[in-house]
N, C-alpha and C positions, 0 to 999 in steps of 0.2 A: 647459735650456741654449738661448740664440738664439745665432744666427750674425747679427754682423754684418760688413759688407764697405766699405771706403775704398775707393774708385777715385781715381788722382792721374793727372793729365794734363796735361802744356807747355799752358800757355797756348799759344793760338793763335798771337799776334805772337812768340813765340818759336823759333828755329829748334831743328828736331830733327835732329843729324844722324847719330842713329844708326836712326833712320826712313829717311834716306833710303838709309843703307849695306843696310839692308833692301830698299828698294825696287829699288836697282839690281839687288841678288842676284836675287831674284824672277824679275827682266828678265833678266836673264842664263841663270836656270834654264827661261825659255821662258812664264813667267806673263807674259800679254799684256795691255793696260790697266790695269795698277795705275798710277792719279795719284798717288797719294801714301801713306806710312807716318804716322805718329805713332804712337811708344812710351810707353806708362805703367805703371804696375804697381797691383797690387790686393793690397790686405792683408784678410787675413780676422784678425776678433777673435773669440772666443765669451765670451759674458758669462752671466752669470747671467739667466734667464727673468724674475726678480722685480722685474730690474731692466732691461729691454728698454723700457719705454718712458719712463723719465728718461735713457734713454743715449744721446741724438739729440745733446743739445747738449755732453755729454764728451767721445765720439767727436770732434767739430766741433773741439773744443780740441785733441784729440789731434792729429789731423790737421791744424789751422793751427799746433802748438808744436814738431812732432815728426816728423811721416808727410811732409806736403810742406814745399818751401819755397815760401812766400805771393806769395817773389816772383815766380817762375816758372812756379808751376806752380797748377793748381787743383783742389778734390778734391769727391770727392759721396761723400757716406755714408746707409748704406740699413742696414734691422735685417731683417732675415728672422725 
């Protein structure tokens, strides 16, 4: 079995503003110099071992059909 991993993340020019609902808390809870949040999520898939190294570019479709939206956001996928 491989483990692989999607990381999906707001584009940059994109506003987060549930980063910064974080950030303020942070600030309010006494964390001192945080500039800034941004929120993504990480999906883990495990796939079969046999097929860990054709699963770069499936993953990649998953992830632009499915995982993120292409418009906003953007993803990196890695296979362990």
């Amino acid at each position: 079995m491989a483990n692989a991993r999607v990381i999906v993340r707001l584009k940059p020019e994109v506003l987060d503003p549930q980063g910064d609902a974080v950030r303020r808390a942070l600030e309010r809870l006494g964390f001192e110099g945080v500039k800034g949040v941004r929120i993504g999520k990480i999906i883990e898939i495990e796939i079969d071992a046999q097929h860990a190294k054709e699963a770069a570019p499936k993953l990649a479709k998953m992830a632009d059909e499915l995982l993120a939206n292409p418009v906003t956001e953007d993803f990196e996928v890695s296979i362990d």
